[in-house]
C-alpha positions as CSV (number, residue, x, y, z in Angstrom):
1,X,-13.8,-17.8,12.6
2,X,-13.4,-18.0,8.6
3,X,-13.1,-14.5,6.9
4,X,-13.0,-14.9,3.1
5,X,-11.0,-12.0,1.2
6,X,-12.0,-10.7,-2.4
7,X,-9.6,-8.6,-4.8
8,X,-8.8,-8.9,-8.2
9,X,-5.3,-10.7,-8.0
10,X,-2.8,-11.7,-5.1
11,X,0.8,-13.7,-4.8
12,X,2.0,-14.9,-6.9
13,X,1.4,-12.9,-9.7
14,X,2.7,-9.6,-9.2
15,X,2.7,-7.3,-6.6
16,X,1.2,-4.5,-5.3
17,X,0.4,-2.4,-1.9
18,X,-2.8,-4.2,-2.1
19,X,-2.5,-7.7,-2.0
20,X,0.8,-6.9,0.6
21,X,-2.0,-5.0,2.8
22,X,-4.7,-7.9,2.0
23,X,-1.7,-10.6,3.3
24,X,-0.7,-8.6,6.2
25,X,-4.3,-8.5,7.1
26,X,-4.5,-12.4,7.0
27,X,-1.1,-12.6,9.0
28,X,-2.4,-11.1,11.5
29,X,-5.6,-12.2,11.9
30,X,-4.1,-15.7,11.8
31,X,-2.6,-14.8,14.9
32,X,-6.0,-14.6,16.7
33,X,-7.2,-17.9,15.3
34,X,-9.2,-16.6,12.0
35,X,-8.8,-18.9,9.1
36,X,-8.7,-17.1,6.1
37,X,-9.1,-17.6,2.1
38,X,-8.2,-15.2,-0.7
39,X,-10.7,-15.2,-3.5
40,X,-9.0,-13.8,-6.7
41,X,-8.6,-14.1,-10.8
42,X,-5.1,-14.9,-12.7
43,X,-4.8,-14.6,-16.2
44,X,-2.8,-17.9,-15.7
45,X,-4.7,-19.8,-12.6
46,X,-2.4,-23.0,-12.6
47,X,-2.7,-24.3,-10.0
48,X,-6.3,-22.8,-8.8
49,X,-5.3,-23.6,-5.3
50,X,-2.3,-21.9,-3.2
51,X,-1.2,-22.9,0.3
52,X,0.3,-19.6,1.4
53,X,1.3,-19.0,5.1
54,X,-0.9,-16.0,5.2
55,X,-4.0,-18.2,3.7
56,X,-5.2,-20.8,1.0
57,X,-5.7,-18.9,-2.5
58,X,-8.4,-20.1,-4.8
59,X,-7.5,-18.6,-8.1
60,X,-10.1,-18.6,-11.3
61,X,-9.4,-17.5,-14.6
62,X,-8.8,-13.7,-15.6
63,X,-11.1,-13.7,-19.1
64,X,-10.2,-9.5,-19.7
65,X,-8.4,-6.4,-17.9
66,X,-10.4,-3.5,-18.8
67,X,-9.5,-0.4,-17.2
68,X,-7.2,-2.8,-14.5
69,X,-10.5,-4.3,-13.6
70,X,-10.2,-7.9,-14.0
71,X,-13.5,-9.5,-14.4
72,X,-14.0,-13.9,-14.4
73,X,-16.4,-16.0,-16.0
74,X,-19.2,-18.4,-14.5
75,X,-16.9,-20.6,-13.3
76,X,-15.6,-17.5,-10.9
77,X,-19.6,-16.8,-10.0
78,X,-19.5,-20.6,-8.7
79,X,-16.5,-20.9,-7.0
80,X,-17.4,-17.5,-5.4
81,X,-21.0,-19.0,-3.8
82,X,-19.0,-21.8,-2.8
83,X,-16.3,-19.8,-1.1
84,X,-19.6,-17.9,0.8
85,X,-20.6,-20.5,1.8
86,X,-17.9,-21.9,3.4
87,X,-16.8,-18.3,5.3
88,X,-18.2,-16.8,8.3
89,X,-17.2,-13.7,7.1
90,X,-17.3,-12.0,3.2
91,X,-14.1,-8.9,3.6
92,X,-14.3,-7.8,-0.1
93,X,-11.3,-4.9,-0.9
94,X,-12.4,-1.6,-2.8
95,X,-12.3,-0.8,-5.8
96,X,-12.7,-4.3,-7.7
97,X,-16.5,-3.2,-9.8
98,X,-16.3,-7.2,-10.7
99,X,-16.9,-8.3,-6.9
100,X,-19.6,-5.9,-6.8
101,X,-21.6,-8.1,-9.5
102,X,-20.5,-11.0,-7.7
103,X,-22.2,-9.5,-4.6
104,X,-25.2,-8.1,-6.4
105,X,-25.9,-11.6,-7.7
106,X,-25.0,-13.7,-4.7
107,X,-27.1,-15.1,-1.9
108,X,-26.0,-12.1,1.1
109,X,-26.0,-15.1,3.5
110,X,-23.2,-14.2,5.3
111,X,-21.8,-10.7,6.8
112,X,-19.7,-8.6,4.8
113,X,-17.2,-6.0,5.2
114,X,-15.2,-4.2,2.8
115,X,-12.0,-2.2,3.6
116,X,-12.2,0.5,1.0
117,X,-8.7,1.3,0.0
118,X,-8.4,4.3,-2.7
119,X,-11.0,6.1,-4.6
120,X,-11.2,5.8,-8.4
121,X,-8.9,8.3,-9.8
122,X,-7.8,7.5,-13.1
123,X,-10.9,5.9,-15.0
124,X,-13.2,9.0,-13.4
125,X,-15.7,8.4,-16.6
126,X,-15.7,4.9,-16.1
127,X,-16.4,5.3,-12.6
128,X,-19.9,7.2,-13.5
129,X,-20.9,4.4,-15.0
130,X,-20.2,2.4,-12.3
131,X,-20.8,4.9,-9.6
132,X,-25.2,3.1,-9.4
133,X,-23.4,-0.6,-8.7
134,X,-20.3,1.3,-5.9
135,X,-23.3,2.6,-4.3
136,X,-25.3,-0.7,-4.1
137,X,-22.5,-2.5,-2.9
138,X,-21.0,0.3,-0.4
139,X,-24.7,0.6,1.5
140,X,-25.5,-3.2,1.6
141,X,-22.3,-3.7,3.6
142,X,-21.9,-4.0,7.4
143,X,-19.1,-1.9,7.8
144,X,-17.1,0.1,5.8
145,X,-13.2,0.4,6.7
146,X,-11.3,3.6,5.9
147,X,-7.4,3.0,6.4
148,X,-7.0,6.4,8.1
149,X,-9.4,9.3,9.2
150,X,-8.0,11.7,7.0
151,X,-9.1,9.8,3.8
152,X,-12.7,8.8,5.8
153,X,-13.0,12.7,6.0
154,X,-11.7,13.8,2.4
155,X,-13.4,10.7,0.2
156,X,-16.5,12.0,-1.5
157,X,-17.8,8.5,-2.0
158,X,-16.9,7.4,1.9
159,X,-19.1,11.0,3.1
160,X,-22.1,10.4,0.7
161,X,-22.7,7.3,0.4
162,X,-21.1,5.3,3.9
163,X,-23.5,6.4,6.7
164,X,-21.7,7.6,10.1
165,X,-22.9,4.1,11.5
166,X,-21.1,2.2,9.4
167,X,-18.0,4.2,8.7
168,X,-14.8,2.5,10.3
169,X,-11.0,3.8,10.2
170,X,-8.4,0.9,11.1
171,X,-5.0,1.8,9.8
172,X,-3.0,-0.8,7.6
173,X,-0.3,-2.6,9.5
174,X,2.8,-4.6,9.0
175,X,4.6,-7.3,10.9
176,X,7.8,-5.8,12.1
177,X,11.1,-7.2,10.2
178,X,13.5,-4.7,11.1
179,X,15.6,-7.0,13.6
180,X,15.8,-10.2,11.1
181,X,19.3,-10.9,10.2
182,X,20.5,-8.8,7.7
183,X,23.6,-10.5,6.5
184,X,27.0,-8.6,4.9
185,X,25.9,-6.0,3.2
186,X,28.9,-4.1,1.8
187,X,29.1,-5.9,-1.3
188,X,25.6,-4.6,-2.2
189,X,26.0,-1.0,-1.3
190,X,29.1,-0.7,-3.1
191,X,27.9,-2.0,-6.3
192,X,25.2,1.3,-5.5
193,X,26.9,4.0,-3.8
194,X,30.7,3.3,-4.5
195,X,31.0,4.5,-1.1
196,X,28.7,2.4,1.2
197,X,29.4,4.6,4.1
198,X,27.5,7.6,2.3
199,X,24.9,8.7,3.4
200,X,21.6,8.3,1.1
201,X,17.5,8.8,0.8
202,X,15.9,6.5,-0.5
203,X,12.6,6.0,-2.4
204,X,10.9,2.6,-2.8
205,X,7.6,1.0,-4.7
206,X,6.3,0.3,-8.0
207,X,7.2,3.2,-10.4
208,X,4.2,3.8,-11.1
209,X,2.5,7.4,-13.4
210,X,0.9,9.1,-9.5
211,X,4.5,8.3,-7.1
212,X,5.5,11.8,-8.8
213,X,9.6,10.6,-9.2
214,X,10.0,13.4,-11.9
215,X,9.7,15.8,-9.3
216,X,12.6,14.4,-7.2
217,X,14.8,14.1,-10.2
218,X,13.9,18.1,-10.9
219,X,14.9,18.3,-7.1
220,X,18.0,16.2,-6.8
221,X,20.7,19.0,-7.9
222,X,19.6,20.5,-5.0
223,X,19.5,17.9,-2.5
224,X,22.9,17.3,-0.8
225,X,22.7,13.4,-0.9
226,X,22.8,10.5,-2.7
227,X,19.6,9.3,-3.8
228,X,18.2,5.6,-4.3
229,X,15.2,4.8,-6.1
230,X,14.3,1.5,-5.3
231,X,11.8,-0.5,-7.5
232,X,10.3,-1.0,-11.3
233,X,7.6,-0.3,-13.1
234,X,5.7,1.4,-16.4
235,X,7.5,4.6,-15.3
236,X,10.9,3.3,-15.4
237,X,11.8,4.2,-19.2
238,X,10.7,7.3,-18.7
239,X,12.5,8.3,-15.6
240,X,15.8,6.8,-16.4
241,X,15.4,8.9,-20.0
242,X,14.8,12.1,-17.8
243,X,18.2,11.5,-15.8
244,X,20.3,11.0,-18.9
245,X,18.9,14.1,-20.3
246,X,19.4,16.3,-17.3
247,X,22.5,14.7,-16.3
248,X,21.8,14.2,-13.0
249,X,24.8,12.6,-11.1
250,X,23.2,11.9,-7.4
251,X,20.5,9.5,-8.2
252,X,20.7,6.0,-8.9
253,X,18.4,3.4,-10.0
254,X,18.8,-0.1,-7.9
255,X,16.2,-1.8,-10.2
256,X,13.4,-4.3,-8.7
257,X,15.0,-5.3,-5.2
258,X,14.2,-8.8,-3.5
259,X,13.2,-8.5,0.0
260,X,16.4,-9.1,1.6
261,X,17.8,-6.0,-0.5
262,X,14.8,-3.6,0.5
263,X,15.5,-4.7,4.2
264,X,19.4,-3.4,3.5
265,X,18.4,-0.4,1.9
266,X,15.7,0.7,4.6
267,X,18.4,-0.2,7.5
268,X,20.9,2.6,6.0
269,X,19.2,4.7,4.7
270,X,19.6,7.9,6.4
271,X,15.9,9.3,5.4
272,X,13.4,7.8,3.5
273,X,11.1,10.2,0.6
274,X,7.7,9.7,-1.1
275,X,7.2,12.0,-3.5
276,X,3.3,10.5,-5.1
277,X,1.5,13.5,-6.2
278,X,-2.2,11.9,-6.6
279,X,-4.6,10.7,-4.5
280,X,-4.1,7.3,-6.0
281,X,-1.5,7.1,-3.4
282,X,-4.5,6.1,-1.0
283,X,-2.1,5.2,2.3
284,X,1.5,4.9,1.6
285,X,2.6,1.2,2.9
286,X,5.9,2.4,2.2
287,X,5.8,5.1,5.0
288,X,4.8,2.4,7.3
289,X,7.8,0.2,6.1
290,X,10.2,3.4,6.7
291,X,8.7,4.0,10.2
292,X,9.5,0.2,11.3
293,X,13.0,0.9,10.5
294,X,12.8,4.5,12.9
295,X,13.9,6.6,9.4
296,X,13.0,10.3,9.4
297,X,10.2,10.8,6.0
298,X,9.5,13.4,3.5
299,X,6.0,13.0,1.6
300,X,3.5,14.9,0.0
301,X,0.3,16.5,1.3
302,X,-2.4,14.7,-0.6
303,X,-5.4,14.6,1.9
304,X,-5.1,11.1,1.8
305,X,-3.3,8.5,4.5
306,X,0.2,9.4,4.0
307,X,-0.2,12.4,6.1
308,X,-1.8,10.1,8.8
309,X,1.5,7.9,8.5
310,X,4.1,11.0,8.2
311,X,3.1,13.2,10.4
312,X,4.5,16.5,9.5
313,X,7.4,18.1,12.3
314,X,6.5,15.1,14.2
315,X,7.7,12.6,12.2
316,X,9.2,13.9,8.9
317,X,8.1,16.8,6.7
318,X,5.1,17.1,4.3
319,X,5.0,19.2,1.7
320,X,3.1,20.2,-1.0
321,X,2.9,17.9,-4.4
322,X,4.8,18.9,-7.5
323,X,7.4,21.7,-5.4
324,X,10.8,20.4,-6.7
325,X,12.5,23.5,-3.8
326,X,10.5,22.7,-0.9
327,X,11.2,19.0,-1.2
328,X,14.7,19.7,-1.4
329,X,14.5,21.9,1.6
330,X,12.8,19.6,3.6
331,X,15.5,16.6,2.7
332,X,18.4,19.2,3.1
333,X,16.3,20.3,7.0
334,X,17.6,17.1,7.9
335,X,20.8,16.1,6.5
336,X,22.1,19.0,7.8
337,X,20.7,18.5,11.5
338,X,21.2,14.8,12.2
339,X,19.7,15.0,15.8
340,X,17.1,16.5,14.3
341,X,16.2,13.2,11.8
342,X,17.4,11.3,15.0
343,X,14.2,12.3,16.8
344,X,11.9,12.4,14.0
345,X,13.2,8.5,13.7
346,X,12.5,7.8,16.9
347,X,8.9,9.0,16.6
348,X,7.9,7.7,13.5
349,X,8.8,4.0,15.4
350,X,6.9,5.2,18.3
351,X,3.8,5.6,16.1
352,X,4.4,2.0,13.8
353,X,4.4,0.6,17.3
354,X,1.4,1.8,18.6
355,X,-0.7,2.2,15.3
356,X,0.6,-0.1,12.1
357,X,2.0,-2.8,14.0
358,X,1.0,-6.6,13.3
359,X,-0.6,-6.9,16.4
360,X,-2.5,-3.6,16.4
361,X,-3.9,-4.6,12.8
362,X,-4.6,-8.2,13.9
363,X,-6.6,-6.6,16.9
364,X,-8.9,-4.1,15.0
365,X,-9.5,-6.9,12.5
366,X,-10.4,-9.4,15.1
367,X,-12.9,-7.1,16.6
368,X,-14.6,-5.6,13.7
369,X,-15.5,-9.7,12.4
370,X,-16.6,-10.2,15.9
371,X,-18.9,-7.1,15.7
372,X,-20.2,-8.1,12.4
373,X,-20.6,-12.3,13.0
């Protein structure tokens, strides 16, 4: 079977939980003998074709960003139809409003699916305009795939506009690195922690304006650890600028980390935190990452996925956005009762087992183009 995926970029330019939830789909999948493709725009598209291990890329020129909506030109309409043509399969990714008018103008020859990943949150006026052309798309698909019930049941867009029928929830998933080699790893932590035997929470991703780091910079005098924030992004000025000015002593910034480096920080870490205080924080791949390694979480209720992921007294401890004291207390809960975090570690790899594994997410894939085909 050939599934083609659609979203607005993917490796190798840069990152996001996305395309990492888009290549972990492929992965999988792969596993179970479905050829993929990625469909996607670059701003710099040289060369147009990628051999990844995941899938081949077929990149077309990014003419404009508007509002992080990339949008092609006719050569991306062509090489779309001939893409469609050559799938068995169409899996487009939500929200990209420039694969909708690819779909509205296109053939529908083939099935299509779309895993819809966040709702629009920060262009809400933008998104009435293009609320007529989300609905158009959203109803002509064949199935709909929420990445956990809770954001199927607290999505206006998935409950007015996705009938019952077509509504899906497969969680995202992640092919389990926790045992690869790790390597010495003193050097590294020193150059962090001083002391590499301290123990430290650590927070990783993009720094982006809705992963809600000022609150655990207003919360870190009160936290009783060492705290690493792991990653880069637009925020990072800011955030660094807030530490200086408050003089905060436990916190420190490791700066974009390659993958070997995220695999050393998630293996000893003693907890791992994710502050986001937005619903743009859709599912929380990080969670997933943090529950591989069997670390105890803190996150934020947000009525979206992370609370799928973290489940709270199960797993870790949710609280509620923006409470600088209750995030402390909840980090504090379990530095100070280590078999405590021991169990909530142990759980939280029970549950990546059984739900966000690699070969649960290649499974549910599998099916769902089989239903559809």
């Amino acid at each position: 079977m050939k599934v083609l995926h659609v979203y607005r970029t993917y490796f190798p330019d840069p990152p996001g939980g996305l395309q990492e939830a888009i290549r972990q789909i492929a992965l999988a999948s792969k596993a179970l003998g479905i050829e993929s493709r990625v469909f996607t725009l670059s701003p710099t598209p040289v060369p147009s074709e990628i051999d990844l291990p995941e899938a081949k890329v077929i990149r077309c020129r990014s003419l404009a960003a508007p509002a992080s909506c990339n949008v092609g030109g006719i050569d991306a309409a062509i090489k779309f139809r001939e893409l469609e043509n050559w799938a068995d399969i169409v899996h487009y990714h939500f929200p990209w409003p420039f694969a909708d008018i690819l779909r509205l103008f296109g053939p529908h020859s083939k099935p299509a699916v779309m895993t819809y990943h966040s709702d629009i949150i920060r262009q809400r006026y933008l998104g009435y305009l293009y609320a007529p052309l989300m609905r158009t798309t959203l109803q002509s698909m064949a199935r709909v795939i929420a990445t956990s019930p809770t954001y199927a049941a607290t999505s206006r867009v998935l409950q007015n506009v996705v009938s019952s029928e077509k509504l899906q929830v497969i969680p995202l998933g992640i092919a389990d690195y926790r045992d690869e080699a790790l390597g010495d790893d003193s050097d590294y932590l020193k150059t962090l922690l001083v002391d590499n035997d301290q123990p430290f929470i650590l927070a990783l991703g993009v720094l982006r304006y809705y992963k809600g780091l000022h609150v655990l910079l207003e919360a870190a005098a009160d936290i009783k650890a060492k705290i690493v924030i792991a990653g880069s992004g637009p925020e990072e000025g800011y955030l660094r600028a807030l530490l200086a000015r408050k003089k905060i002593t436990n916190v420190v910034f490791a700066g974009q980390v390659s993958n070997g480096q995220k695999q050393i920080l998630l293996a000893r870490c003693y907890a791992f935190v994710l502050t986001s205080h937005l619903r743009s924080e859709a599912f929380g791949m990080v969670l997933v990452e943090a529950s591989m390694f069997a670390k105890p979480m803190v996150s934020c209720e947000l009525g979206t996925g992370t609370s799928f992921v973290n489940i709270n007294g199960e797993t870790g401890w949710v609280v509620p956005p923006e409470s600088p004291k209750q995030l402390a207390q909840a980090l504090n809960s379990l530095i100070d009762d280590v078999s405590l975090a021991l169990r909530m570690g142990i759980a939280a790899r029970w549950r990546y087992e059984r739900l966000f594994s690699s070969e649960a997410l290649g499974e549910a894939y599998a099916e769902l183009y089989k239903s559809v085909n």
